[in-house]
C-alpha positions in Angstrom: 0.0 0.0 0.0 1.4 3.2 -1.0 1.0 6.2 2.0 2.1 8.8 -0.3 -1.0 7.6 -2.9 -3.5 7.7 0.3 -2.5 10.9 1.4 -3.1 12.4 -2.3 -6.4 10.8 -2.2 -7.1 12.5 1.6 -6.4 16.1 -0.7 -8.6 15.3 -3.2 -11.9 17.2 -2.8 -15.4 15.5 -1.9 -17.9 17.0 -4.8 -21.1 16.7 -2.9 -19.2 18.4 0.3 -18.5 21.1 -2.1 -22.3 21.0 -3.5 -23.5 21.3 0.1 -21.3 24.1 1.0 -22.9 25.8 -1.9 -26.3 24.9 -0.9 -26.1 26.1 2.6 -23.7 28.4 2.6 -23.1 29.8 -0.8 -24.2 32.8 0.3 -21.1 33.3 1.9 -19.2 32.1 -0.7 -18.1 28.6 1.7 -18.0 26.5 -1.7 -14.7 29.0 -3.5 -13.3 28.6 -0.1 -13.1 25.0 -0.3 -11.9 24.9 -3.8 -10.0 27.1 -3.2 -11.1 29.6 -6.2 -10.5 33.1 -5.6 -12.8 35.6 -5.0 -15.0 33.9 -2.5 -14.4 36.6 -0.1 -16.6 38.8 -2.7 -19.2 36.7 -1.4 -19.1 37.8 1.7 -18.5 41.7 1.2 -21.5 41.7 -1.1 -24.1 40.4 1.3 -22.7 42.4 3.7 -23.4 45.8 1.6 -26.4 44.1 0.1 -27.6 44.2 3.9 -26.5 47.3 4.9 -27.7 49.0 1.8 -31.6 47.1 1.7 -33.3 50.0 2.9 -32.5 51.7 -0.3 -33.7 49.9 -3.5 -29.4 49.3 -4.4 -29.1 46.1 -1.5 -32.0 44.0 -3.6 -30.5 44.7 -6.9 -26.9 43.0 -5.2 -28.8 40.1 -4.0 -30.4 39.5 -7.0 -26.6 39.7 -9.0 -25.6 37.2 -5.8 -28.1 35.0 -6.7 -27.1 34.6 -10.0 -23.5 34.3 -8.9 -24.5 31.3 -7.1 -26.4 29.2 -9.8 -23.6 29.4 -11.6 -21.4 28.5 -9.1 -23.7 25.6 -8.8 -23.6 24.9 -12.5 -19.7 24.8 -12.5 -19.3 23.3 -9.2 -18.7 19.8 -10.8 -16.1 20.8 -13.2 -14.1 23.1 -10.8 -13.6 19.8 -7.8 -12.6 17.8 -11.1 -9.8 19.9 -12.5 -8.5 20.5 -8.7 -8.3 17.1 -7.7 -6.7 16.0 -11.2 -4.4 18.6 -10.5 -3.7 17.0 -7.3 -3.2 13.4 -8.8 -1.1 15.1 -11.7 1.1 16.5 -8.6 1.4 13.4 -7.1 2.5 11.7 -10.6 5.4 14.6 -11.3 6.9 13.9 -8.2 6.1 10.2 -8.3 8.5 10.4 -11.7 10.9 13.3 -10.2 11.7 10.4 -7.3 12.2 7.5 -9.7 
C-alpha cells in the first residue's frame, strides 16, 4: 500500500461536500473557499453591503446579482472539484517520476 498515494487521495476534494457548502452556505461564498477559487471573499463583502444598503432599493439589486452568482457557481461546481483534484493526482505523478 502506497502512503504517499492515500495521502493524495485524503487532498482530493469530496464534490457533494463542495455542493452542500454551496447549498447552505453559498451565500457566503463557503464552496470558493473549499476549492480554493479566488474571490470567495466577494461573497461575503457583497451580502454584507447588500444588507446594509436594503433599505435603499441598491441592496435588492446585489442580491439579486448574488443569486445569479451562485447558480452558476452551482452549474460549475462539478467541473471546478474535477480539475483540482486532477491537479492533485497530476502533482502526485510529477513527483512520483521526479523520485524514480
Amino acid at each position: 500500500m502506497d502512503i504517499e498515494l492515500e495521502k493524495v487521495k485524503v487532498q482530493q476534494q469530496n464534490v457533494i461536500l463542495a455542493y452542500v457548502l454551496w447549498w447552505f452556505l453559498g451565500i457566503f461564498g463557503a464552496h470558493r473557499f473549499y476549492t480554493g477559487q479566488s474571490k470567495g471573499w466577494l461573497y461575503i463583502v457583497l451580502f454584507i453591503v447588500a444588507a446594509i444598503t436594503l433599505f435603499a432599493i441598491i441592496g435588492y439589486f446585489i442580491f439579486v446579482g448574488l443569486f445569479i452568482w451562485w447558480i452558476i457557481d452551482g452549474f460549475n461546481l462539478h467541473k471546478i472539484v474535477k480539475l483540482q483534484n486532477l491537479e492533485v493526482l497530476n502533482n502526485y505523478e510529477k513527483q512520483q517520476m521526479n523520485n524514480a
